[in-house]
Each structure stands twice: as C-alpha cells, then as structure tokens.
N, C-alpha and C positions, 0 to 999 in steps of 0.2 A: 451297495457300496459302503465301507467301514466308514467310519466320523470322521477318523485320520489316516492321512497315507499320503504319497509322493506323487507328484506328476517331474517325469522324467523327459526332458524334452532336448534333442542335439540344438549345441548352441557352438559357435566361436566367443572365443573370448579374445579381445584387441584391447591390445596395453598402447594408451597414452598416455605418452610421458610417465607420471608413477603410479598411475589409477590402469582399472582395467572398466572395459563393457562389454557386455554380453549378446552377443544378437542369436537371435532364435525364432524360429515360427512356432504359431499355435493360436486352436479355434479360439479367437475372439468371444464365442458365449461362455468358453473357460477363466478369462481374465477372470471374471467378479468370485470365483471360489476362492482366490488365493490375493487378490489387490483390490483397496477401498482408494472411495474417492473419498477423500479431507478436505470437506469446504471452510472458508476461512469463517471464523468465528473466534470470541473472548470471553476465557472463563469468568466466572464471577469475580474474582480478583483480579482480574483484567488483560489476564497474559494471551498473547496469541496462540490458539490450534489451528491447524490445517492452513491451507494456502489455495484451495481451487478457486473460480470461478464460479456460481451457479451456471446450474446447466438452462440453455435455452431451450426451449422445448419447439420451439417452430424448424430450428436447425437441424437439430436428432430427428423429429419429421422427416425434412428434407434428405439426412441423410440415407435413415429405416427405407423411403422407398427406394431408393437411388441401389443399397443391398441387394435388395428383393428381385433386383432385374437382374437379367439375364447376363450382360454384359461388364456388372458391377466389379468395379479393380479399387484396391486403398492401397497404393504404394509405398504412401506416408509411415515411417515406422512408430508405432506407439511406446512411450519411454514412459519406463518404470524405474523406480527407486525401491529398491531390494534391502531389508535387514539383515544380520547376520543368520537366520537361520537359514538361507537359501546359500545352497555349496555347488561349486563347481569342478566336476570332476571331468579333469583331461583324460585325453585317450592318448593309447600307444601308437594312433596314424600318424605318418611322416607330416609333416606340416612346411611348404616352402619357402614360408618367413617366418622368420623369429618371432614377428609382433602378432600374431594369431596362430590362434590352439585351438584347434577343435577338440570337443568332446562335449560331457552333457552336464546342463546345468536341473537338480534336484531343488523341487521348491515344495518344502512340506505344507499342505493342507488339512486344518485342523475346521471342522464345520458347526464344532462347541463352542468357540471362541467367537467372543466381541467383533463387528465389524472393524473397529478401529486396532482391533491387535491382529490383526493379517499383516504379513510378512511385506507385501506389496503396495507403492504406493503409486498410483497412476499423477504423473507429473504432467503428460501431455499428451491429448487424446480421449480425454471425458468424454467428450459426445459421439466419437465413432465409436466407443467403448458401448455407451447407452444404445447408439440405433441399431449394433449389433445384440445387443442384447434383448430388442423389442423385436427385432425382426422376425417374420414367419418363414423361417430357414431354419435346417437343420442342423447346419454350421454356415463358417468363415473366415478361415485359415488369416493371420495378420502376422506381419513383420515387426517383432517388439526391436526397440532397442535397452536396454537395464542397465544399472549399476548400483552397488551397494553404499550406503549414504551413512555417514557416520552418525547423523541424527537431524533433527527435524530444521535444524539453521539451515545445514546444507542444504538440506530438500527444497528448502523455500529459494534458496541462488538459485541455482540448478534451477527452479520452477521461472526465475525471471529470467535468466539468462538463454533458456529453451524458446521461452515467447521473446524475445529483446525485441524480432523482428514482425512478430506480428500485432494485431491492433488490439494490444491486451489494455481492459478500462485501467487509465491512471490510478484510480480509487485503490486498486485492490493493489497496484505497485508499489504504492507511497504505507498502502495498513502491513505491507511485507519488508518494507527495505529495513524497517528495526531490528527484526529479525531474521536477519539475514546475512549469512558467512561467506566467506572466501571471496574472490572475485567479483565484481560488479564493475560496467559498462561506466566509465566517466561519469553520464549524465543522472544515473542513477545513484552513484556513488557520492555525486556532490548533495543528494538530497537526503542521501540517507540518515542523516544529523538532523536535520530539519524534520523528517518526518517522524524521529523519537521524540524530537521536543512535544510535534502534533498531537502523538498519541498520548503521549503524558495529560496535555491540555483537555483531553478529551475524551481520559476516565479518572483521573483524579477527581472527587468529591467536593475538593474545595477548590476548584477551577471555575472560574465565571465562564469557561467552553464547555464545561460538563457535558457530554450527549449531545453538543449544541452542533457539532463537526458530521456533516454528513462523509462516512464511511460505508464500506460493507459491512463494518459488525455494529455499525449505527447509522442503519438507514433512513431513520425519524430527524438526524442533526440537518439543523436549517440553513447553516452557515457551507457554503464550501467547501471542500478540502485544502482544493487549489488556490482559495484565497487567503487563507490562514497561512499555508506552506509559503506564499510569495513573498508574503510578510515577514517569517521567522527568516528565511531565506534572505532576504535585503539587511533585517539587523545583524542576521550574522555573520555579513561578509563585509558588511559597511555600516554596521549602528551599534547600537548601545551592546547588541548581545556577543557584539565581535571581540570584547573583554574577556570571555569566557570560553573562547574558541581556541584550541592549540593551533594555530596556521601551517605547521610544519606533517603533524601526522591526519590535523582534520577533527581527529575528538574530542570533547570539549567536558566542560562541567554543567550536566544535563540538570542540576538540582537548579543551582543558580539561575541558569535560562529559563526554567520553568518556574521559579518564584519570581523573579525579573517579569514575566511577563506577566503573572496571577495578579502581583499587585497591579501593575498600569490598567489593565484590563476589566479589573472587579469596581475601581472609579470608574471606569468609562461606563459599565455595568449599571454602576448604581445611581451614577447623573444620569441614564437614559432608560427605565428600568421595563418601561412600556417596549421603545421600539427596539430593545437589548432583544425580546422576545418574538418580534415579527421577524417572519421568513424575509429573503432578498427584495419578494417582489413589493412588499407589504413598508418595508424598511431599507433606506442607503447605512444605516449604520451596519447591518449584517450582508450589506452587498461589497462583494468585491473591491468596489470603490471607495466604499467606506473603512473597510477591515484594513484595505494598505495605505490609504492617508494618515490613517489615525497611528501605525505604526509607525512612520515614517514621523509623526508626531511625538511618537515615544522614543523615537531613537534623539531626535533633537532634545528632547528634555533631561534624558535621563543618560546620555551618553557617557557623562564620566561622573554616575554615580554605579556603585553595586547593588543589589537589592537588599543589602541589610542595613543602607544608608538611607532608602528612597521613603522608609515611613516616616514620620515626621517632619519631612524634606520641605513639604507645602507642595508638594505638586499638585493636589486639590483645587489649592488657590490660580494655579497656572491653568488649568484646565476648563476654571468656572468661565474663563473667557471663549469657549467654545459656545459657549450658549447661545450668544447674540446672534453665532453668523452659521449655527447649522438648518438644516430644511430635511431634517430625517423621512420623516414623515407625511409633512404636508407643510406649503408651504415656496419660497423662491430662493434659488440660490444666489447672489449677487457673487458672483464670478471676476468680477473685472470690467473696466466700461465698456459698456453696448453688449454686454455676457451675462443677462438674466435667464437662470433658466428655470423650469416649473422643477420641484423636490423630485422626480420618479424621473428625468431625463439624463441625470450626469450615469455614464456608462462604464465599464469594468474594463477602457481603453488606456493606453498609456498617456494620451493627451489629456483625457477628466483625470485621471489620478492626480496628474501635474499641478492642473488647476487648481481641484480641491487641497490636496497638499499648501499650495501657496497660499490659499485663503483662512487654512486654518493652522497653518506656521503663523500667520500675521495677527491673529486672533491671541496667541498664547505666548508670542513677546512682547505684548504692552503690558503682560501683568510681571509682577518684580518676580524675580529670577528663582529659583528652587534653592534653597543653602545647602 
C-alpha cells in the first residue's frame, strides 16, 4: 500500500442550521490511519493542546472483550472533527430532502506524517476506538458521525458539549472551558471566567499557585481545582474581583483579577510558608475550607481597593491578626461557644466555611483598616 492515498467511504451529509455532518460507516481498525487521539496537555509556555481524557485501560478491556463475542453491536456513533483536507463529494442520486445529500466523503491518508497532523480528531469515542483496535478481529464496521471544525477552540466546545451529559471528570472541563468557543451549556459558561483566572494562577511563575492547582496537565498540584474555582467564583460575582467583571457580556480584565489575587495570596503564602506547602490532608490552609474563607477574607479587605492600590495599603498588618485564631496544622479551633474543634476536623461544608469565615472576619477587624 502507497504512504498516501484516499479512503473513499459513502456518507450523507445533513445541514444544521448553517453547519453540515457527515455520517458514514467504516472499519473501526481504520479510524487510527487517518484520526489521532489529542490528550490534554501544556506546552512549555503554558498554552493548551489537545482536549481528551486519558484513556482507561480497565474499560477498553471491558470493551475489547465484549468486540470479540459473537454477539457484539456499538450502535453509539463515533464523532470526529474533520480539517479541511477531507472533501465531500455529492452524488447525482435524487435525495428526498433537502437537508441530506448523499454521496462520498474523501479523507486523504498520509502515513509520513506526525500523529498529531492527521486530518482527524476523535472528539468521542477513544476507548471503543482503542478496544477496537486491540481486538483479535479482523474488523468492525462503526457508525461515525464528523464535522469539519474551524480549529482547535471549537474542537474543545464540541468535545464539552458532546459529553455535557455524560460523567466527564470536572478536572478536565474547567482546564478546557478557557479555551473554548462557540456555545457553552449555562453552567459551564458561567465558569468559564473563573476557570481562565485558574489557569493563569497556575502557570504563571510568579503566582504563589504555581503548580500548586491540581489539574490534568498538573497532576502533582496539591490544592484542588474545585476549591480555587469556588473562591474566584464568589469574588467575582460578589467580592472584591466583581470590579473587574463586565456584568452585561461576562468578560472581564483577566490581568487585574489575577494580580488582584497574586498579591492577597503571596502574604497569605509567606505568613504560612510551612503549611502553604502541605497537601489538604496535612494542612486546612490548602483545604477547601481554608482556600474559601480566606477568600471570602480577601473579598472583605480588599473590596474597594484595585490591585495597583493594595501594596502599600497595610494589608499585611490586617492579616497579622490571623495569627492568633488559625489551627492550620495542629492545634484547636475556637469556633464559637461550646465549638472547639481539634485543627484536621473543620470540613469542605457550607456550614465550616460559614464558621471559619466568621472567626476569621473577626480576627482581621480589630486591626486598623487598610488606607
């Protein structure tokens, strides 16, 4: 077989709305010559490539044997995101609706080229992709569905909006909604601000979250995702960082938010420099509980300052009064009367947040006020 040449396979083509898709059958051990799987990762400059999932390997198991039998059907269509080198060529059969054409779609394979420069990008469907491909079969004919994607934003919507309904990890939805175009689901869409802020936090160099945000492309980060995001989340719908929010289209000034936050965060940083460094279980400053009171702290201090106001501000001096009443690491928390609890019991609830909030609101207005 040459290095390059066409697989020509009959497809319909159905126009929605002003897009078109492609549906088509063809052997599933074929997908991998002509579509790569793009798992999410960060170049060295920090930008995002790819958008999959790791693949599970106990479930492509499950599925590889489940092939193999006798019986095996995958009715689920497998969706691909197509570049422009893949053409569709209509035929002259009468077609009974308008909005689908038959004829055949040409997807050039080149077997010199880089995995990541194939023409095809599997959006959904990795692991029947995989079990089909380990399978001891000779084939296994699959239902694709395709469309051609203007470039890799789009791929990544499309990649969330295909899962919206399945139990795809938050992790890998909040390191995608930055980059990510067109259309997005309400819930997704109100996080999608918050989770640029995240990401900046959490390759930026001079961030006291450096690496610290556990992600998919930083799976060492010892801090949550989900607790960081709740935090930026609350200021900027009702704190200090709601200053810098456009409220009418949603976009805001990501620089400012994320200096805004560098400085509060680099003092909390450096008054706690030990337990800044322990994981959740080890430290309540990096747990959940900790990470959204102490926000909720920043939002009270710093709410009608900008961050090019807050150094010299004395916030320092407002903060030393934390001292007295935290239990980071070991130690009692004095909660309220008859509310002692040991340092490692206040919990990532709405009710501990509450507490600890109020305990260390009270802490940080006995000392004189920031200028």
């Amino acid at each position: 077989m040459a290095d390059r040449y066409d697989i020509r396979v009959p497809a319909l083509q159905v126009r929605q709305g002003d897009r078109h898709i492609f549906c088509f059958g063809i052997d599933g051990k074929r997908l991998l010559d002509f579509t790569t799987v793009s798992r999410v990762r960060r170049s060295s400059e920090g930008s995002l490539d790819g958008y999959q999932r790791p693949e599970v390997l106990s479930h492509i198991r499950a599925i590889r044997r489940y092939v193999e039998s006798p019986e095996a059907m995958l009715p689920n269509a497998i969706v691909l995101a197509l570049d422009g080198r893949v053409r569709f060529e209509p035929s002259r059969q009468f077609s009974a609706v308008d909005y689908s054409i038959p004829g055949e779609l040409v997807i050039p394979v080149d077997e010199t080229i880089d995995e990541a420069d194939k023409p095809g990008l599997l959006v959904d469907g990795q692991q029947r992709v995989a079990a089909i491909r380990d399978a001891d079969i000779d084939a296994f004919p699959v239902a694709v569905v395709a469309f051609i994607a203007d470039g890799q934003d789009e791929q990544r919507s499309q990649f969330i909006l295909v899962n919206n309904t399945k139990p795809l990890p938050k992790g890998l939805i909040h390191e995608l909604l930055p980059d990510s175009a067109g259309y997005l689901p309400p819930k997704y869409a109100r996080r999608k601000l918050p989770a640029e802020v995240m990401i900046r936090l959490n390759i930026d160099t001079d961030s006291p979250f450096c690496g610290a945000i556990a992600t998919p492309t930083s799976p060492d980060g010892r801090i949550k995702d989900n607790s960081v995001l709740k935090m930026i989340e609350n200021s900027l719908y009702d704190g200090a960082l709601y200053q810098y929010r456009n409220p009418e289209d949603g976009t805001g000034d990501i620089e400012q938010m994320v200096l805004h936050l560098k400085i509060f965060w680099k003092l909390i940083a450096e008054m706690w420099p030990i337990e800044w460094t322990l994981p959740p279980r080890k430290s309540r400053l990096t747990h959940g509980v900790g990470i959204q009171s102490l926000g909720y702290v920043m939002d009270m201090l710093t709410d009608n300052h900008t961050a090019d106001q807050l150094p010299g501000s004395g916030l320092e001096r407002r903060l030393d009064g934390l001292q007295d009443v935290t239990a980071w690491t070991a130690g009692t928390w004095d909660l309220g009367p008859d509310d002692q609890r040991r340092w490692n019991s206040l919990q990532n609830t709405p009710t501990d947040i509450k507490l600890l909030t109020k305990v260390l609101a009270a802490a940080v207005r006995v000392r004189k006020p920031i200028s």
